[in-house]
DOFISE-16377 format. One line per 4 residues: number of its first residue (from 1); their letters; for each residue x, y negated, z of C-alpha. Coordinates in nm, 2 decimals. Example, Ala and Ser with C-alpha at 12.3 -4.5 7.8 and 13.67 -1.06 7.14 Angstrom:
<pts>
1> as> 1.23/0.45/0.78 | 1.37/0.11/0.71;
</pts>
This chain:
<pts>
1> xxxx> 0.00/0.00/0.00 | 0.28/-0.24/0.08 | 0.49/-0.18/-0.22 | 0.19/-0.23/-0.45;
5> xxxx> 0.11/-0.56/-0.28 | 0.52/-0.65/-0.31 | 0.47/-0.56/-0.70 | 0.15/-0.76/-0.73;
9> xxxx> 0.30/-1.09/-0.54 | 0.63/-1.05/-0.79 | 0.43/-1.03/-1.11 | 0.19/-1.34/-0.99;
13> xxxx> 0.49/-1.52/-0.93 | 0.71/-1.42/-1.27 | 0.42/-1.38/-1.47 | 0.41/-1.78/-1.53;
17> xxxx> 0.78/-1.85/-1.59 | 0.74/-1.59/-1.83 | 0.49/-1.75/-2.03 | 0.69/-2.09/-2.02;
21> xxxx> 1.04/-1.93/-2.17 | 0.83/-1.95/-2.55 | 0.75/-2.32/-2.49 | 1.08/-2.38/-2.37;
25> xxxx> 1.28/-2.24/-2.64 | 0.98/-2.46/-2.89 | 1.14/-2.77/-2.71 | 1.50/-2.67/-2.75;
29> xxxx> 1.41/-2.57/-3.12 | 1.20/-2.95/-3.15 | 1.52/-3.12/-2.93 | 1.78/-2.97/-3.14;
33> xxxx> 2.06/-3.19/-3.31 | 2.02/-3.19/-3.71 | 2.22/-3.55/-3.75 | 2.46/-3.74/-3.57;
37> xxxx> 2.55/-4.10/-3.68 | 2.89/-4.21/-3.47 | 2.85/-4.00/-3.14 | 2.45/-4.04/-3.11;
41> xxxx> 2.23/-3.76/-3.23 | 1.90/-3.72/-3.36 | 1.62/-3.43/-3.42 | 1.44/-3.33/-3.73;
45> xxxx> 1.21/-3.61/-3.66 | 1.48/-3.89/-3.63 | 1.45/-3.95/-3.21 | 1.73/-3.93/-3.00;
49> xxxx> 1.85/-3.62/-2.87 | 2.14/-3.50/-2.67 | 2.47/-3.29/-2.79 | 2.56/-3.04/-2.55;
53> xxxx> 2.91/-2.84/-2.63 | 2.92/-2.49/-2.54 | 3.22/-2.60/-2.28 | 2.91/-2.83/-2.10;
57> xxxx> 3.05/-3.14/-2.23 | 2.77/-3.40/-2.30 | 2.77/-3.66/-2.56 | 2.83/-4.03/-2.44;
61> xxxx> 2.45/-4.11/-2.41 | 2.34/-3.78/-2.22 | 2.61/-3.90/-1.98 | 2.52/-4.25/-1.97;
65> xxxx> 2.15/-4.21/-1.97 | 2.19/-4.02/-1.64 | 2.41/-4.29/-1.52 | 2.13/-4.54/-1.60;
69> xxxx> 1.88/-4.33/-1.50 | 2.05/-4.27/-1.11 | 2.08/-4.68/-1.11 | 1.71/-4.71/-1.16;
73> xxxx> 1.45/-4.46/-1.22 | 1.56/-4.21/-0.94 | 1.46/-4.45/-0.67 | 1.07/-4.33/-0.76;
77> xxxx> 1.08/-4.07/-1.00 | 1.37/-3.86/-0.79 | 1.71/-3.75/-0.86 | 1.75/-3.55/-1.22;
81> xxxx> 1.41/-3.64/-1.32 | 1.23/-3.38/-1.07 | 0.97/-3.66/-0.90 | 0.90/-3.75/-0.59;
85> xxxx> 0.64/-3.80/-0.39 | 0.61/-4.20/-0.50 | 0.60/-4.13/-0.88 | 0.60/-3.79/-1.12;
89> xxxx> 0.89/-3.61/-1.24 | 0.97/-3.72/-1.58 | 1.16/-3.41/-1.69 | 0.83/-3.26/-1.67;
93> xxxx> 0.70/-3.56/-1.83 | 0.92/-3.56/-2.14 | 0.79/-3.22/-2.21 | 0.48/-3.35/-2.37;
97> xxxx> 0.53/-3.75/-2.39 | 0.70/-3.85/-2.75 | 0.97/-4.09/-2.79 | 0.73/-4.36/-2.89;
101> xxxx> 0.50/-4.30/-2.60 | 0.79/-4.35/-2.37 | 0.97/-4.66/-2.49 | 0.60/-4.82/-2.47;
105> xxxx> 0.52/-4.66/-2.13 | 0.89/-4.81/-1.99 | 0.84/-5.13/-2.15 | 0.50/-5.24/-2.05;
109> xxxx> 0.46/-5.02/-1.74 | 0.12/-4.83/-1.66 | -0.16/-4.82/-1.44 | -0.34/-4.51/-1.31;
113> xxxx> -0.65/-4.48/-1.08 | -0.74/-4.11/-1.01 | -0.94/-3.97/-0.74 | -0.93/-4.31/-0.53;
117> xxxx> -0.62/-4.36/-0.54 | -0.38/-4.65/-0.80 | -0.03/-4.54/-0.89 | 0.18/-4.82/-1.11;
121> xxxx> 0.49/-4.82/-1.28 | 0.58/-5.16/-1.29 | 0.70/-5.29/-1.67 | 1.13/-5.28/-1.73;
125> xxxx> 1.08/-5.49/-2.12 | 1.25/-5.75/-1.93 | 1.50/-5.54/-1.77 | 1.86/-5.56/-1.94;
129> xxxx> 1.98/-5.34/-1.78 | 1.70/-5.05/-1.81 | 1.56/-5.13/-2.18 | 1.96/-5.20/-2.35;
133> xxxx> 2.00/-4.82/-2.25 | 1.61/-4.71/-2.31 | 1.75/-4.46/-2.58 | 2.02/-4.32/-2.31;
137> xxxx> 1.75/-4.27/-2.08 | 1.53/-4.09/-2.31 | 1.83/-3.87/-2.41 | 1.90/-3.77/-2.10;
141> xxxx> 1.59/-3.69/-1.94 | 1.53/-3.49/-2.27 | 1.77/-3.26/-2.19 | 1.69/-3.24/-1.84;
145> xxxx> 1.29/-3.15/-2.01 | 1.40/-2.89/-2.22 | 1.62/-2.74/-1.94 | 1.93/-2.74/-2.10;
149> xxxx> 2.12/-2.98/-1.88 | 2.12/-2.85/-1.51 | 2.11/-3.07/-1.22 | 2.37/-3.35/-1.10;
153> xxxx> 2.61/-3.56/-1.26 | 2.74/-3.39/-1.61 | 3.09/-3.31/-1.53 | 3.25/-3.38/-1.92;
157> xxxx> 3.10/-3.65/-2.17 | 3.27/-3.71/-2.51 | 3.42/-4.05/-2.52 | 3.22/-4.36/-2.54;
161> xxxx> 3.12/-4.46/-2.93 | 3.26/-4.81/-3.04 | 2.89/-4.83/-3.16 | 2.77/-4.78/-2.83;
165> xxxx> 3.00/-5.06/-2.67 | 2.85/-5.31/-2.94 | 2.51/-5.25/-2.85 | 2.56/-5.32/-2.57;
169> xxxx> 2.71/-5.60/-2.54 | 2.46/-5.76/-2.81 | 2.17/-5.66/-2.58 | 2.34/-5.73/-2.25;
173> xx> 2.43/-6.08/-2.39 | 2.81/-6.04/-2.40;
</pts>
């Protein structure tokens, strides 16, 4: 009786992880680097996406989105994008939001009443130093969605893109 209730418990509890691994390897497959134009990558689509090397060193804007990201969005949504109990996690977030969706939702901010209660993410369009690295953001926390950067600070990143210096200081006002 006990071992049939042990065997029940452990097939309620893998039962739904395995039913996520297909979606998981769709969002890979979706996420996956088909173009890189001086050190930033893009998907089939044309968004942003991350480089990972098979030695676990990140491209510069996986690396610097999770800088950003530790500078200013962890302070609600928690660290590596897993939520909190202030605001949601937005690795699970990125699993169904587009790239679109998200520059909007960062820019202007949003408002939700549900059940009584008002959560609001205030608007960052003003925010140099959130919306001049909006794309390093969405890279990271991509890779963070599709599961294929594990928690914590990345420990190699390919060298930062001369590209990547000039943007910034053209947003940034340098």
């Amino acid at each position: 009786m006990f071992a049939r209730i042990a065997l029940s418990i452990l097939t309620l509890s893998v039962l739904p992880l395995a039913c996520l691994r297909p979606a998981l390897a769709d969002d890979a497959k979706k996420a996956a680097a088909v173009s890189e134009e001086d050190g930033k990558y893009f998907d089939a689509d044309g968004n942003p996406t991350f480089k990972i090397q098979p030695d676990g060193t990140v491209d510069w804007y996986t690396f610097s989105g999770y800088r950003r990201y530790h500078s200013d969005c962890h302070v609600c949504h928690g660290p590596d994008g897993v939520g909190s109990s202030y605001a949601p996690a937005l690795a699970d977030s990125l699993k169904t939001m587009d790239y679109g969706t998200f520059i909007a939702t960062v820019a202007e901010g949003r408002r939700n009443v549900s059940g009584g209660q008002e959560s609001v993410m205030p608007a960052f369009g003003d925010n140099k130093n959130v919306y001049c690295y909006i794309d390093d953001l969405y890279i990271y926390l991509r890779a963070r969605a599709v599961g294929d950067l594990p928690r914590g600070r990345p420990e190699k990143k390919a060298p930062k893109p001369k590209s990547a210096t000039e943007h910034e200081d053209s947003c940034m006002g340098g």
